[in-house]
N, C-alpha and C positions, 0 to 999 in steps of 0.2 A: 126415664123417670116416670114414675106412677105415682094415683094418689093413695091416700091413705088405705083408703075404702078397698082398692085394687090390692097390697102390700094385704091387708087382711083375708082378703080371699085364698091367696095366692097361698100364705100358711096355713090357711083353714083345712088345704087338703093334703097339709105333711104330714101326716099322720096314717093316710095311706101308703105312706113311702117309707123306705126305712132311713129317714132324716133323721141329723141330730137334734133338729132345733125343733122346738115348737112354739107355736102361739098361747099364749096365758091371756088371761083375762083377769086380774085384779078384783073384789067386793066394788071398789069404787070406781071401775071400769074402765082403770088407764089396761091397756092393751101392753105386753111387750112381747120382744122375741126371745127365747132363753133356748139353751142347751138343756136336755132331757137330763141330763146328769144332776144336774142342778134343784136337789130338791129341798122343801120348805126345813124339813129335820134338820138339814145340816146348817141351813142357813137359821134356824131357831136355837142351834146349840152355839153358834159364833155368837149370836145377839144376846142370848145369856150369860156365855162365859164374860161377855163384856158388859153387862148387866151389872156382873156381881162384882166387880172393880172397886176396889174404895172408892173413887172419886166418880165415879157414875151411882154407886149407892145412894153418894149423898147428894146431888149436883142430877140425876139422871139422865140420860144420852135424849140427844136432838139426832137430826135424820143426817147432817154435817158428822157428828160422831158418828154412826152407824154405817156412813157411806164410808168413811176412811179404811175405819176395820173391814169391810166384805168389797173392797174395792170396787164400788159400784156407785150412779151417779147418784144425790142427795132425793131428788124424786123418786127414786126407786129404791133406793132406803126406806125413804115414808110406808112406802107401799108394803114392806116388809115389816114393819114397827107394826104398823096398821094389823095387818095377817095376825102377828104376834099377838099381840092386846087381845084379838078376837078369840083367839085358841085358851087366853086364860096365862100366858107368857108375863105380859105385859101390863102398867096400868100408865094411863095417857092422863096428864097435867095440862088445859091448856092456858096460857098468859098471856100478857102485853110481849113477852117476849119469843113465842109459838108453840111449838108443839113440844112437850118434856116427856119422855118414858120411863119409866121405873119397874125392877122390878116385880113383879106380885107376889108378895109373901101372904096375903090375905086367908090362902086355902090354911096356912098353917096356924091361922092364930085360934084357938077354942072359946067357943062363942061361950060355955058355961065356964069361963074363966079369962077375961077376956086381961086380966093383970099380970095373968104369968110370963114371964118371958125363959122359954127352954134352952136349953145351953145347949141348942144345935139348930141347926136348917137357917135356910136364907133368912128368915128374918133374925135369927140372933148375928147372923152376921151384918145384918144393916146397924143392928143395935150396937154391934161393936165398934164400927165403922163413925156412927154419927157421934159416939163417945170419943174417939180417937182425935174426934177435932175440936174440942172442947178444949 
């Protein structure tokens, strides 16, 4: 058994090798191990496709949702939610009750028209969504 610090070394030089796994590093500096296959794209089109859900449109996914969907543990969801948000994916709610992600329909709204609502793109589909529960 090794410590931390040792386990980090040790991946630091798979990268010389032809391993499948490598070492990631997080913005917020949790460390994991992941398989090279494994990239941010695909994992940014599962977290949108489950984004634009009715019941995440209106309600917005926690890291407990996100972990479900990408089968992976609720920590390492965040870290991904996290990624997201940063890229412009995502927009982060926080509350008494933690961490909420939401789509970002934001790029699409026109700032010299900010009343229109377009009969197309993620936000008319929020806009249909949050009417649906009315």
């Amino acid at each position: 058994m090794g410590s931390c610090l040792d386990v980090s070394r040790n991946f630091s030089y798979c990268f010389l090798f032809d391993s499948p796994v490598m070492l990631r590093k997080f913005d917020s500096g949790v460390m994991v191990i992941q398989n090279k296959s494994h990239t941010d794209e695909e994992v940014f089109a599962r977290i949108k496709s489950l984004a634009l859900k009715p019941d995440a449109l209106k309600t917005g996914l926690s890291a407990s949702d996100a972990a479900m969907t990408l089968g992976i543990a609720p920590a390492m969801a965040k870290e991904h939610l996290l990624t997201a948000e940063s890229k412009g994916f995502l927009c982060r709610d926080v509350s008494a009750d933690g961490f909420r992600f939401y789509i970002n329909f934001f790029h699409e709204i026109d700032p010299s028209d900010l009343y229109f609502v377009k009969d197309y793109g993620t936000y008319d589909t929020w806009v249909k969504a949050a009417l649906a529960s009315c």
